[in-house]
Structures are given as C-alpha cells and as structure tokens.
N, C-alpha and C positions, 0 to 999 in steps of 0.2 A: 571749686572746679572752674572751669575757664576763666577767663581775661577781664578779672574785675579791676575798680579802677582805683588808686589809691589816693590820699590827697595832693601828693606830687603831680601826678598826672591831671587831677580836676582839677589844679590851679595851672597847668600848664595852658601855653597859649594855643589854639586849636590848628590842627594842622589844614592841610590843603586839603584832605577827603572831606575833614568833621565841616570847613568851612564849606565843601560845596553841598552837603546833605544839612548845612543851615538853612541854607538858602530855601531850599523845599519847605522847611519848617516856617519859615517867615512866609513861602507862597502859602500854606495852608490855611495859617492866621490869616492874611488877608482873605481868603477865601470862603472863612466862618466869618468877615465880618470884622474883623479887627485890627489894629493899628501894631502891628509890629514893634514900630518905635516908641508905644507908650513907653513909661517907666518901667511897669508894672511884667511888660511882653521885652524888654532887651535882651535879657540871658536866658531867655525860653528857647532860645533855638539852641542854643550851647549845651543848655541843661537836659534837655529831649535827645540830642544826639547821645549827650553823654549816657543816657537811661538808656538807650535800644543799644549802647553796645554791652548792657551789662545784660538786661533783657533778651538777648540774643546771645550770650556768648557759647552757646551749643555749636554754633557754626566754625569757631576755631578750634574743637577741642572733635577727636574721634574717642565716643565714648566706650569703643570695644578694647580699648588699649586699658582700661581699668580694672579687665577682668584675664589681663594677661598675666599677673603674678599672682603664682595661687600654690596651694599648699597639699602635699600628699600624706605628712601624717597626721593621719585623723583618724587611727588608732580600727579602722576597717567603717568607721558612720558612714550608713549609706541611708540613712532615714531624710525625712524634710524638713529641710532648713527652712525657716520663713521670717521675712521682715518686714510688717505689716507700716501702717500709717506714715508709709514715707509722704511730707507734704510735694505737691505738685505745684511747680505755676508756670503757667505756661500761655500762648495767645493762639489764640483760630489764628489760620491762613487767610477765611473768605473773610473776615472783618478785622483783625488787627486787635478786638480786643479779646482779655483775659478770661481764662479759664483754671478754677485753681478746684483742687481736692486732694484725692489722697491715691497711693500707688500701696500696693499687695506683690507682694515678691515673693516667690518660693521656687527651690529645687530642689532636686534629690541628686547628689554627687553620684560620681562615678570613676571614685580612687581621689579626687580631689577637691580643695574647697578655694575657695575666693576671701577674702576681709569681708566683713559685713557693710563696712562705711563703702566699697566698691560700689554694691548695690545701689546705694543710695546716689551715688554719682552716677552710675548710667543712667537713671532715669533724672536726673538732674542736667546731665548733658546734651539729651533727646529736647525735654521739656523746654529746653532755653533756645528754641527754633521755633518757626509760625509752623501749625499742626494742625492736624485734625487730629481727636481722641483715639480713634480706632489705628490710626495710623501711628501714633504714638506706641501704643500697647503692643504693638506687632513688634514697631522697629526694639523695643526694649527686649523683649521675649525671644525674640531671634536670636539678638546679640548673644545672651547669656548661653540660649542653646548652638549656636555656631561655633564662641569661645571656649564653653567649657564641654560641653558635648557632653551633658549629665543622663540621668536615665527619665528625669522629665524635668519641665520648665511650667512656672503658672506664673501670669501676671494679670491683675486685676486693676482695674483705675476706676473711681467714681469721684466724677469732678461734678462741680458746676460752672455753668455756660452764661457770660457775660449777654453774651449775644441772644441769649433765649431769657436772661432776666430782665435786662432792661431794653431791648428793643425786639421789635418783630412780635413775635406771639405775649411777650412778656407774664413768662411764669419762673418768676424767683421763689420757688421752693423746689424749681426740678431738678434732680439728679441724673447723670447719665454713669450707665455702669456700664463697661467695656470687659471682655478676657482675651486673652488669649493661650494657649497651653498646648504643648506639647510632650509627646510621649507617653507614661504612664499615667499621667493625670488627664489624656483622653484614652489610653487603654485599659485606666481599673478603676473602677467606681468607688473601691474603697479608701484607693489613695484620694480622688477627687474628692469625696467625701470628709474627710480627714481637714484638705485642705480648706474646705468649704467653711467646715466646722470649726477652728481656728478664727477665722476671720470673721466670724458671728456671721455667717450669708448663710441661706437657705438652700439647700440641695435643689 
C-alpha cells in the first residue's frame, strides 16, 4: 500500500522537497550534538528522509477506496468475518516514536463482502500517519462501517508504546488495548461475545 520506494528512486538524486527536509535532519544532528559531516552522519539526512516517506505513506493513499470493490455473492453469509493479528506499526503524534502490535477486524455483511487482504490495508494505511491509538481504531472502524454499511463493525488494537517503554514512566511490558464497534456487537452480547471469544479476550 502506498508510495514505497524502489531502488531506482533510493539511487535517484534527491529532489528539491527531500533536499529542504535534509536540511532539518542535519539541524537535528547538530542539535544532539553531532557533526553532520562526519563520515559516518553524510547520508543520514537522505536516508531519514527517505524512511519518513515510507513511514508515513498513509498520507498519500485514502484508505476507504480499498473497501470499495466488494462482492455480493456470498451465497446469503451474513455471520462474522474476522481477521485477527493484522501487524501494526505505526508512530505517536506527541513524540514521533513507534508503536507496533497487532489489529482484530471483524464484521458481519450485509448482502456484501470486501477481499480479506483490503482489511489489512486499511489499517495499514491509517497506521502509516503520526496517531494516537484510540484515534487509530475509530478512524479504521468507521471506515469499514461508512464504506460497507454492514450490520456491525469490531476493531480491536493492542500495541505497545515506544514512548511508555523507554522513556517517561518507562514500563516495557505494558500493553494498551483499544476498541471500537459498532452496531450489533454493541447491541447483542452474544455477537460481542462470539467476537470476544475468537480473539482469546475475555468478555
């Protein structure tokens, strides 16, 4: 999904944008302290820009257009689809660094379905923007229920938090667990349930 880069392009010579968001990379270095021009620092600005545009390529790409070609025969299934341990990686907004775990997807149709691999690219496409997790979860959850307008939508994410492991409170064993769900899997306990139970979580 989005604008990754191939090796034509990382051998290509940088353009006018890459070269002025060098520049910032080289002010940084100086400003931890370091010599830009060592040897060691020359292609660090090149290399960095070149990472945040793969890192970020959520921003060129609108993830709800992956949930627009979808399919009606499916023979009447209207039960729940689910496709668990999508990986996450993604970065905090308030500090730039990473946050990586895992996304829980499920829906239940309503006369139509989606590719499986789609799933996995919306939250693929959200994840590769600066976020907050809760705000992640909503915007993936939405999508699917805006796009396919099923009879409910569950998204789940439990990631770990860069920013809570190694700095600030620093507890690298914590997990944060997110949901979000609409329709039936907040009007029936037994779909929610179902769903729960799937995904090895506890009611």
């Amino acid at each position: 999904m989005g604008h990754m880069l191939d090796d034509t392009e990382k051998k290509a010579p940088p353009t006018a944008r890459q070269r002025k968001a060098m520049g910032h990379v080289r002010a940084l270095l100086s400003y931890l302290g370091e010599d830009p021009a060592r040897e060691g620092l020359k292609e660090t600005p090149l290399r960095v820009v070149r990472a945040m545009a793969e890192h970020f390529a959520g921003y060129a790409v609108d993830p709800r257009r992956y949930l627009t070609r979808t399919f009606e025969e499916v023979e009447g299934y209207d039960e729940l689809v689910l496709v668990t341990d999508i990986e996450v990686h993604s970065h905090c907004e308030h500090h730039m660094v990473p946050f990586v775990g895992k996304a829980h997807v499920g829906y239940i149709p309503s006369g139509r379905i989606v590719g499986l691999s789609k799933l996995a690219r919306v939250v693929e496409g959200y994840a590769r923007r600066l976020q907050v997790q809760e705000k992640l979860t909503t915007q993936i959850s939405n999508a699917i229920q805006d796009v396919l307008n099923p009879q409910g939508v569950a998204v789940i994410l439990q990631c770990q938090h860069f920013c809570m492991c190694y700095r600030g409170v620093k507890k690298p064993g914590s997990w944060t667990t997110t949901s979000k769900l609409h329709g039936v899997f907040l009007e029936n306990s037994a779909s929610r349930l179902e769903l729960f139970t799937l995904i090895g979580m506890k009611h």
